[in-house]
C-alpha positions as CSV (number, residue, x, y, z in Angstrom):
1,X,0.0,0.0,0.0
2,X,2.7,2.4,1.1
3,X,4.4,1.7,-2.5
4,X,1.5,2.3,-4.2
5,X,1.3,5.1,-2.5
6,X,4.4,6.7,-3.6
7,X,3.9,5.6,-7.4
8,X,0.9,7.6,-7.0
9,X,2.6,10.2,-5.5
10,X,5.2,10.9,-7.8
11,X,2.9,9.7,-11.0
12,X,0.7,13.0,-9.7
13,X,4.1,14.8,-9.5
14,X,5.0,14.2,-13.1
15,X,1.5,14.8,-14.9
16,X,1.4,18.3,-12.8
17,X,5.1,19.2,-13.5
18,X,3.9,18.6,-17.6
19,X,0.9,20.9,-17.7
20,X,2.9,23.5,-16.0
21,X,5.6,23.4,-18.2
22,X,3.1,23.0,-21.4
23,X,1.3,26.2,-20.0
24,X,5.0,27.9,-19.4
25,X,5.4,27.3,-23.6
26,X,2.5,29.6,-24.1
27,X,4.3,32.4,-22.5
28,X,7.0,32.2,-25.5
29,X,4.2,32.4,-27.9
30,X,2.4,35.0,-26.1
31,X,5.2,37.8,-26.5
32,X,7.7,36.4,-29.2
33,X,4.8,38.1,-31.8
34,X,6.0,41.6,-30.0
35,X,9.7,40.6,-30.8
36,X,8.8,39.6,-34.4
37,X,6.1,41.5,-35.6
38,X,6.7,45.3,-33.7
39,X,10.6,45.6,-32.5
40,X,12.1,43.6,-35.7
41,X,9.8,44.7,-38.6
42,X,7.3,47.8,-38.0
43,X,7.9,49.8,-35.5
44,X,11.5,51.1,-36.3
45,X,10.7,52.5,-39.5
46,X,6.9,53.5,-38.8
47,X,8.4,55.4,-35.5
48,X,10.9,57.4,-37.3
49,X,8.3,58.5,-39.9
50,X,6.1,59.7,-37.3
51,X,9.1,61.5,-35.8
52,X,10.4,62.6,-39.2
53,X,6.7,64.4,-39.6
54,X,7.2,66.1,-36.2
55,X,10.9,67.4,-36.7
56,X,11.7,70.7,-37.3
57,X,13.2,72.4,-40.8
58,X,16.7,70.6,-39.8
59,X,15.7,67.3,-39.4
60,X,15.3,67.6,-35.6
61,X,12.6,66.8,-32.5
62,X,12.7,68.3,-29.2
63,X,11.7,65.8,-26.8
64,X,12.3,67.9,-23.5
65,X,13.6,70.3,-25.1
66,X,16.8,68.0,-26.3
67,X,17.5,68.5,-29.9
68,X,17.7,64.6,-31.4
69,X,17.6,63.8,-34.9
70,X,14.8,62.1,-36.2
71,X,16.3,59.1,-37.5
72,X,17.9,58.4,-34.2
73,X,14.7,58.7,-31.9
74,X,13.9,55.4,-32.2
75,X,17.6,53.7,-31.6
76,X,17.4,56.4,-28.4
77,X,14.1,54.7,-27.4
78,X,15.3,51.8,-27.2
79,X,18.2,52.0,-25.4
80,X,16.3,54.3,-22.9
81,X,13.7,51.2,-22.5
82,X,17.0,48.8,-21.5
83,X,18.1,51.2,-18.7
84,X,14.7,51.2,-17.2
85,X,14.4,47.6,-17.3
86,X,18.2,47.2,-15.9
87,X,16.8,49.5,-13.2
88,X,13.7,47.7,-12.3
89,X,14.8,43.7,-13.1
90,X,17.0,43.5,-9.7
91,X,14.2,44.6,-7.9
92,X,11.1,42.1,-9.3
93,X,13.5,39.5,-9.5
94,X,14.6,40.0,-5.5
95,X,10.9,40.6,-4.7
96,X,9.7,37.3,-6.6
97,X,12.1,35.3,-4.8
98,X,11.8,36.7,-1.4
99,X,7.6,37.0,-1.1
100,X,6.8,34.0,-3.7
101,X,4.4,35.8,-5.8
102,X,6.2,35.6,-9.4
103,X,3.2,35.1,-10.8
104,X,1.8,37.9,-9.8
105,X,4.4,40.1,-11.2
106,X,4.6,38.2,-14.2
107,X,1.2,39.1,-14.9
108,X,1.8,43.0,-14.2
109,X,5.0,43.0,-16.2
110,X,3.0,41.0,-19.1
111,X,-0.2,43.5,-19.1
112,X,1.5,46.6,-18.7
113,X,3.9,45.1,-22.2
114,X,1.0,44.0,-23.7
115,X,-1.3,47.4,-23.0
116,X,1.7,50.0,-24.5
117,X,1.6,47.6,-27.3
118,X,-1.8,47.5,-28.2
119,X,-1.7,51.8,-27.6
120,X,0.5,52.0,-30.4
121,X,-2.6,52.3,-32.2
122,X,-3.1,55.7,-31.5
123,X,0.7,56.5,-33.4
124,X,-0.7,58.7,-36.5
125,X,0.2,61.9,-37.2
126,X,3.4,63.7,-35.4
127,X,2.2,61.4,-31.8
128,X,6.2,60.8,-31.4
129,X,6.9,61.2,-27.8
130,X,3.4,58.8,-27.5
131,X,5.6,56.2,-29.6
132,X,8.8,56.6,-27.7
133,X,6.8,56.3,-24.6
134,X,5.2,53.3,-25.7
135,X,8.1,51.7,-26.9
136,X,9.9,52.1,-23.2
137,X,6.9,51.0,-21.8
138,X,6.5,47.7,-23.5
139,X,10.4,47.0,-23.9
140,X,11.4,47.4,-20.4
141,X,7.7,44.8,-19.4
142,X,9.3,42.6,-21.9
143,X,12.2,42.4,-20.3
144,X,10.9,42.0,-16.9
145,X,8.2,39.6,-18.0
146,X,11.0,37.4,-19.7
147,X,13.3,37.2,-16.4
148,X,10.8,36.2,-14.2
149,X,9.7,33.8,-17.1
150,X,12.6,31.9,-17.4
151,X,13.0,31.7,-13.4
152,X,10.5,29.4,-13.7
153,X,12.2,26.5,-15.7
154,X,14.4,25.3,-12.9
155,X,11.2,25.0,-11.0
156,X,9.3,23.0,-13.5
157,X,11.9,21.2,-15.3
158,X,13.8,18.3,-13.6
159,X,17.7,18.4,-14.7
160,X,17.4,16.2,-17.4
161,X,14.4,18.0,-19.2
162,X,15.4,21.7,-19.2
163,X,17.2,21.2,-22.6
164,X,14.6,19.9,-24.3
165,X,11.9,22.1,-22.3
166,X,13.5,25.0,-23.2
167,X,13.7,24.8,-26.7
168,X,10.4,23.7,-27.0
169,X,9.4,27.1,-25.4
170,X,11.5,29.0,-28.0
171,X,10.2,26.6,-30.6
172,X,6.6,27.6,-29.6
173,X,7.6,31.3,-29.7
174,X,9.1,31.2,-33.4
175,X,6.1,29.4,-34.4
176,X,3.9,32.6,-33.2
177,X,6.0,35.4,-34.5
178,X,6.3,33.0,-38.1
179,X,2.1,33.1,-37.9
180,X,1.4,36.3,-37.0
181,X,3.9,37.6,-39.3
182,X,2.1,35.9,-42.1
183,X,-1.1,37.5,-41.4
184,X,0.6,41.0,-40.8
185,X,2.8,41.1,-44.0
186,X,-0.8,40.3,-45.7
187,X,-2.6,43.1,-44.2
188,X,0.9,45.1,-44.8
189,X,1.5,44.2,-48.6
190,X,-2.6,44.3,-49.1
191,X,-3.4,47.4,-47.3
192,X,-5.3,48.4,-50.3
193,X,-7.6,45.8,-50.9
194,X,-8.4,45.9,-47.4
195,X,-9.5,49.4,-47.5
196,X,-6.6,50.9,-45.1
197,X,-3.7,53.2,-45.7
198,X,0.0,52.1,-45.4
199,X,-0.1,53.4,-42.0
200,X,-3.7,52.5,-40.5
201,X,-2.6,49.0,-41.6
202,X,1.1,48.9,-39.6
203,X,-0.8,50.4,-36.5
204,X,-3.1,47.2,-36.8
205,X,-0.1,45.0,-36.9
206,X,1.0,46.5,-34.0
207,X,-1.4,46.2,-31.8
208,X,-2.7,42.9,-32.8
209,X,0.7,41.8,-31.5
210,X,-0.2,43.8,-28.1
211,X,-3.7,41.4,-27.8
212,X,-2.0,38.5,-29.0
213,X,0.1,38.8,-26.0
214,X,-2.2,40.0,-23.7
215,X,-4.7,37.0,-25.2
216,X,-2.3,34.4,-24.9
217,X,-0.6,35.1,-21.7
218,X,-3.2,33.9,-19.7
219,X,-2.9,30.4,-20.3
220,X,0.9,29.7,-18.6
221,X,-0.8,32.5,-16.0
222,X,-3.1,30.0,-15.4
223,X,-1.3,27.0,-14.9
224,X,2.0,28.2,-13.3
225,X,2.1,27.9,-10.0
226,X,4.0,29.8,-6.9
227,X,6.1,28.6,-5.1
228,X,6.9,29.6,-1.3
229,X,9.6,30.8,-0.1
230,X,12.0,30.1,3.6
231,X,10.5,33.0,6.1
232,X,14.6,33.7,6.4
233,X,15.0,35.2,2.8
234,X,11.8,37.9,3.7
235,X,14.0,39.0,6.2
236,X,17.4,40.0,4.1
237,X,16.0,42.3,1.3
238,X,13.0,44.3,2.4
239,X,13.9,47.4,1.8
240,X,16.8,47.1,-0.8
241,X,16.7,49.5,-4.0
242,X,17.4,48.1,-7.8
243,X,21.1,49.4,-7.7
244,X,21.7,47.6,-3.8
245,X,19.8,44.3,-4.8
246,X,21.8,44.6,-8.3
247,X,25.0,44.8,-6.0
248,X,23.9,42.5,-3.7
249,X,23.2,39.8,-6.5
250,X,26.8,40.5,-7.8
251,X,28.3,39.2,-4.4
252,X,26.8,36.6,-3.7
253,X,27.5,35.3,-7.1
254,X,31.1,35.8,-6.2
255,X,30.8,32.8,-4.2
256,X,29.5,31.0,-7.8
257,X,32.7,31.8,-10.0
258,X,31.8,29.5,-12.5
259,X,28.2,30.7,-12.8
260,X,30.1,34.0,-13.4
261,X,32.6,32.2,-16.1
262,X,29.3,30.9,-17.6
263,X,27.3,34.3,-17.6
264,X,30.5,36.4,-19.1
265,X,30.7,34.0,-22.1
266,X,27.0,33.9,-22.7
267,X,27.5,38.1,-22.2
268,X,30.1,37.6,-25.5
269,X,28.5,35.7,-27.8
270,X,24.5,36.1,-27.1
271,X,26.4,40.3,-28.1
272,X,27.0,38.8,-31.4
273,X,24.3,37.1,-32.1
274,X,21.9,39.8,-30.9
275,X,23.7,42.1,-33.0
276,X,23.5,39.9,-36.4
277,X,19.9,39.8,-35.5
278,X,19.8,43.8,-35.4
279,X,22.1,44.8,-38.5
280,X,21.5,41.6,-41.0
281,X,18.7,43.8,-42.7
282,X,20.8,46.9,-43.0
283,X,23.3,44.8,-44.6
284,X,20.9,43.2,-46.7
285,X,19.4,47.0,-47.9
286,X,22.7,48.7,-48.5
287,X,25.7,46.6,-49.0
288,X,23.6,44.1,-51.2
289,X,20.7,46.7,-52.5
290,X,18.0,44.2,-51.6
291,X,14.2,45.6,-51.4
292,X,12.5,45.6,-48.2
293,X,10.3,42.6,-49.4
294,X,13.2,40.2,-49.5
295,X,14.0,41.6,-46.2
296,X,10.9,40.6,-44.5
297,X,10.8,37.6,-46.6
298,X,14.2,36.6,-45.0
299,X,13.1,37.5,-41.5
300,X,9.5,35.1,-42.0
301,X,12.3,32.2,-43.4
302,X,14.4,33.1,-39.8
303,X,11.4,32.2,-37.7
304,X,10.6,29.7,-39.3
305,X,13.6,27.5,-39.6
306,X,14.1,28.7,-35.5
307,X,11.7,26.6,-34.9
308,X,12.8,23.5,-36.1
309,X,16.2,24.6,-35.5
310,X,15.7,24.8,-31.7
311,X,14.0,21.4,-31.2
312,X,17.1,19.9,-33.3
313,X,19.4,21.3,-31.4
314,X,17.5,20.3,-28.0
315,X,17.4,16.6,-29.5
316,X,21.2,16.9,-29.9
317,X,22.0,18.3,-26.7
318,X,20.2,15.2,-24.9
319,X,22.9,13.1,-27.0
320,X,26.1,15.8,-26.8
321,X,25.2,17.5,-23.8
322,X,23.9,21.6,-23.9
323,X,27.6,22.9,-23.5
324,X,28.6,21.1,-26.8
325,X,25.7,21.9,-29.1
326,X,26.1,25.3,-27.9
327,X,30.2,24.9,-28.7
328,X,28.9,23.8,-32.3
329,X,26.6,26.3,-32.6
330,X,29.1,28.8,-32.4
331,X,31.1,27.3,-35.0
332,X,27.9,27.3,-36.9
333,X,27.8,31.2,-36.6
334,X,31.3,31.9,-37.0
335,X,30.9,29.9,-40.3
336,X,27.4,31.8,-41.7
337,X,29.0,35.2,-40.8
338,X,32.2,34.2,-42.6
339,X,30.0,33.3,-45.9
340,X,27.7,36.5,-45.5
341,X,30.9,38.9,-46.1
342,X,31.4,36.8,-49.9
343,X,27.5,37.8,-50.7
344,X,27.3,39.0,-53.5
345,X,25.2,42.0,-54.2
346,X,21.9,42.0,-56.2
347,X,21.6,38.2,-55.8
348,X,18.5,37.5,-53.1
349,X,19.0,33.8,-53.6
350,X,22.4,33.8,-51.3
351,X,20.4,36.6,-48.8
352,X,18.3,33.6,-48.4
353,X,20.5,31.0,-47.5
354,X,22.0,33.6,-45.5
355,X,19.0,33.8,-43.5
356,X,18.3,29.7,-43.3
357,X,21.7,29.4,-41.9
358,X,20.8,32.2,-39.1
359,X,17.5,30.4,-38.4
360,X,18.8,27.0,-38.1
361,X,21.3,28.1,-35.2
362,X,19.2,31.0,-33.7
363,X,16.9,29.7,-31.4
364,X,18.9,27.0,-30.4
365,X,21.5,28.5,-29.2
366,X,19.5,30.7,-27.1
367,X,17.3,27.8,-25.9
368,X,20.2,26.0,-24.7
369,X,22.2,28.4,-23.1
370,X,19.0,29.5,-20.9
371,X,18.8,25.8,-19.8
372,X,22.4,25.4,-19.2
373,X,22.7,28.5,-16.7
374,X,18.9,27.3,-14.9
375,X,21.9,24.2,-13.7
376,X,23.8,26.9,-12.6
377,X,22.0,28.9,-10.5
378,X,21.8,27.8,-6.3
379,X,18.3,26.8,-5.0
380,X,15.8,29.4,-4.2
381,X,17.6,32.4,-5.5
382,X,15.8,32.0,-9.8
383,X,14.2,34.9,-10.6
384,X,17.3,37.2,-9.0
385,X,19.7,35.3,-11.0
386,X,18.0,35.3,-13.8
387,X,17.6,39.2,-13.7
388,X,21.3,39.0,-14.1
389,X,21.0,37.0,-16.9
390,X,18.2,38.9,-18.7
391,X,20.6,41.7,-18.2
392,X,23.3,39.9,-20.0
393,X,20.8,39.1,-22.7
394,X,18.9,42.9,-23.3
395,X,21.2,45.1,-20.8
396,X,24.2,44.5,-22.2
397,X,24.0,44.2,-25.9
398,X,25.7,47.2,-27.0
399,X,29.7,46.4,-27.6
400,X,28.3,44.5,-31.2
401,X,26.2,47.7,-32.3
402,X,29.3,49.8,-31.3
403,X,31.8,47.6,-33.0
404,X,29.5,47.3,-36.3
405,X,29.4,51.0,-36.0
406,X,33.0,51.6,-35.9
407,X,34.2,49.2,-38.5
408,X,32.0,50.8,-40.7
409,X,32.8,54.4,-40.1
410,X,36.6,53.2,-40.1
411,X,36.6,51.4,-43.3
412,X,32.8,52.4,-45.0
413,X,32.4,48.7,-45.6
414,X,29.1,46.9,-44.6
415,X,31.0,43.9,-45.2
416,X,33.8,44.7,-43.1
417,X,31.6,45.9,-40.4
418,X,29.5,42.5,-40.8
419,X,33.1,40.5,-40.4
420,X,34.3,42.2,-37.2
421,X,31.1,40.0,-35.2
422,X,33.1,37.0,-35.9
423,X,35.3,38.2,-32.6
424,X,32.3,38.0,-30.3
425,X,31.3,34.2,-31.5
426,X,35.6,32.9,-31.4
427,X,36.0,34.6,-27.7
428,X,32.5,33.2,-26.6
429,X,33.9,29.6,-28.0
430,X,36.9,30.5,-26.0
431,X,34.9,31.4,-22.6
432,X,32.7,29.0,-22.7
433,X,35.0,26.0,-23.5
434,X,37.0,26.7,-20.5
435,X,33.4,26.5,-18.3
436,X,33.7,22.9,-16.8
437,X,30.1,22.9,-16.4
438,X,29.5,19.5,-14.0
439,X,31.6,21.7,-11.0
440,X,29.2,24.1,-11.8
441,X,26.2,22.6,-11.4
442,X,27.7,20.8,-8.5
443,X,28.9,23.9,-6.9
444,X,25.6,25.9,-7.2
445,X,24.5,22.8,-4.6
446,X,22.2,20.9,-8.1
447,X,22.3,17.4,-9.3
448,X,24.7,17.1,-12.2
449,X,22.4,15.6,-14.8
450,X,24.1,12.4,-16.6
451,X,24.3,14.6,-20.1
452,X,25.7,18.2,-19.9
């Protein structure tokens, strides 16, 4: 009876630890349409039209009085969103952790993203400071709504799984953006049939993607579950500000050095790989004159080869281990980039296979290197590590945009510029190769897994 008991027990155990982590995929495609649809296609170049109609005879806005070129009020936007959400990340994460209630602030972070989003509706006309607004609003939720998202996969993924649970979530959120894409480019390219201007229909797009999330968020808000925390971590951080519990993190993963080791080579290379992500479509435009339909076209094959490129790469990593497929993916990128500076121009074909090669590594990569640090981080202390981690992933992904930057104003070479990236993927090989992962885990105080 007592056996049967226990079967019964952990059977129950199993079949709950599966609908939470099927609900926690739904979270991916919830907000991976915002990534897709608004940061990586419309917004940029809808935003800057709205500023451009707002500037002054020189080319110029004056938000608070601070004379900013048009063109660069939404690259300013952005990186305004990423210090507010460096600002606020320490603090959610330590408050999650220390009161228990992640769900609650996932929900806040996820409706407050998802409302700015769906606002940008009202963007017509010279509504600029609305769109940067917006755009700091929803960025910075994103971000907070991602780091206490993946503070949940240690918690609902037994060491064995998180591989192939984690790339199933970023499967699942290719999958949306690849969908709602679709419809959007169809609204986009057929504004006229469907009775709308050019701009009417990329304000729909927009905040469709703001009610997709909102929509679709409910279901891993639904099935997640809190967990409590010891009545001794209440105690240590009532009080503590973004920049102390920032610092505070910092310390105590001085006592982790090879979480560290693991976090600074993720720092390098995730750099590059956000930054291919950024500049391949300025690239594309003008060092190979490509129109801006073979542009989105490339993005839409992207998603969709992530998606089978992330469950590939979890399949392999449950054979290799995580810290090899991630070795290999590197390789992968070093490769792609080394074939993208031989493009040649005017030829949309190569731009293509360009873009399948990005795809096939992209969500992968990412997938496994959020499952390989969840080994990595000590019991009880998830959401605060992971707010370092989200840092790493949107805080600190500026040294690619800088070095693109650079090369090109030094030498006025896309090409080059596209090149110098190659650093950030060898030094990431380097970094992460010297990461013996199993002490990690071990010394974090969680069970090695038998394939790492």
């Amino acid at each position: 009876m007592g056996i049967e008991t226990v079967r019964t027990g952990v059977a129950d155990e199993a079949a709950g630890r599966r609908r939470e982590q099927r609900g926690w995929y739904f979270y991916d495609w919830a907000c991976s349409v915002y990534s897709t649809s608004v940061l990586t296609v419309f917004l940029g170049p809808y935003l800057t039209s709205v500023a451009e109609a707002a500037a002054d005879a020189d080319g110029f806005v004056h938000p608070l009085g601070i004379p900013v070129r048009a063109g660069s009020f939404f690259a300013y936007s952005v990186s305004l969103s990423v210090v507010v959400a460096v600002l606020v990340m320490p603090l959610v994460g330590a408050a999650a952790d220390r009161t228990g209630r992640k769900k609650l602030l996932l929900a806040a972070a996820a409706y407050t993203g998802a409302a700015a989003t769906t606002a940008m509706f009202l963007l017509d006309g010279d509504r600029y400071l609305l769109g940067g607004l917006l755009l700091v609003v929803a960025n910075a939720a994103q971000s907070v709504a991602m780091m206490l998202y993946n503070s949940y996969l240690p918690q609902i993924a037994a060491p064995e799984e998180r591989d192939a649970v984690s790339s199933r979530g970023w499967a699942f959120g290719y999958a949306a953006g690849s969908l709602m894409l679709v419809v959007n480019l169809a609204l986009y390219l057929g504004h006229d049939a469907f009775g709308v201007t050019e701009g009417m229909a990329v304000r729909i797009c927009l905040a469709s993607a703001g009610l997709w999330w909102g929509g679709f968020a409910l279901v891993p808000l639904l099935r997640l579950r809190d967990r409590g925390q010891a009545a001794e971590r209440a105690a240590g951080h009532g009080t503590a500000s973004g920049f102390r519990q920032l610092a505070a993190t910092l310390r105590d993963m001085r006592r982790h050095p090879l979480t560290l080791a693991f976090l600074l080579a993720y720092l390098v290379y995730n750099d590059g790989i956000q930054t291919v992500i950024t500049q391949a479509s300025v690239y594309g435009s003008k060092e190979l004159g490509l129109s801006q339909s073979t542009l989105i076209g490339a993005v839409l094959l992207v998603q969709v080869l992530a998606v089978a490129g992330a469950l590939t790469m979890g399949r392999l990593a449950r054979i290799y281990g995580a810290k090899r497929t991630i070795l290999g993916s590197l390789v992968a990128w070093t490769v792609t980039l080394a074939a993208g500076y031989f493009l040649p121009a005017g030829a949309p074909v190569w731009f293509f296979v360009l873009a399948a090669g990005i795809g096939l590594v992209l969500g992968g990569s990412q997938a496994l290197s959020r499952s390989l640090f969840s080994h990595l981080v000590p019991p009880g202390k998830e959401a605060e590590y992971f707010s370092a981690y989200e840092m790493s992933d949107r805080g600190m992904s500026w040294l690619g945009p800088l070095l693109f930057g650079l090369t090109y104003q030094l030498t006025g070479s896309y090409r080059d510029a596209i090149i110098s990236l190659v650093a950030f993927f060898v030094i990431g090989f380097i970094l992460l190769a010297r990461v013996p992962v199993r002490r990690a885990i071990s010394d974090a105080g969680n069970r090695v897994p038998s394939t790492i």
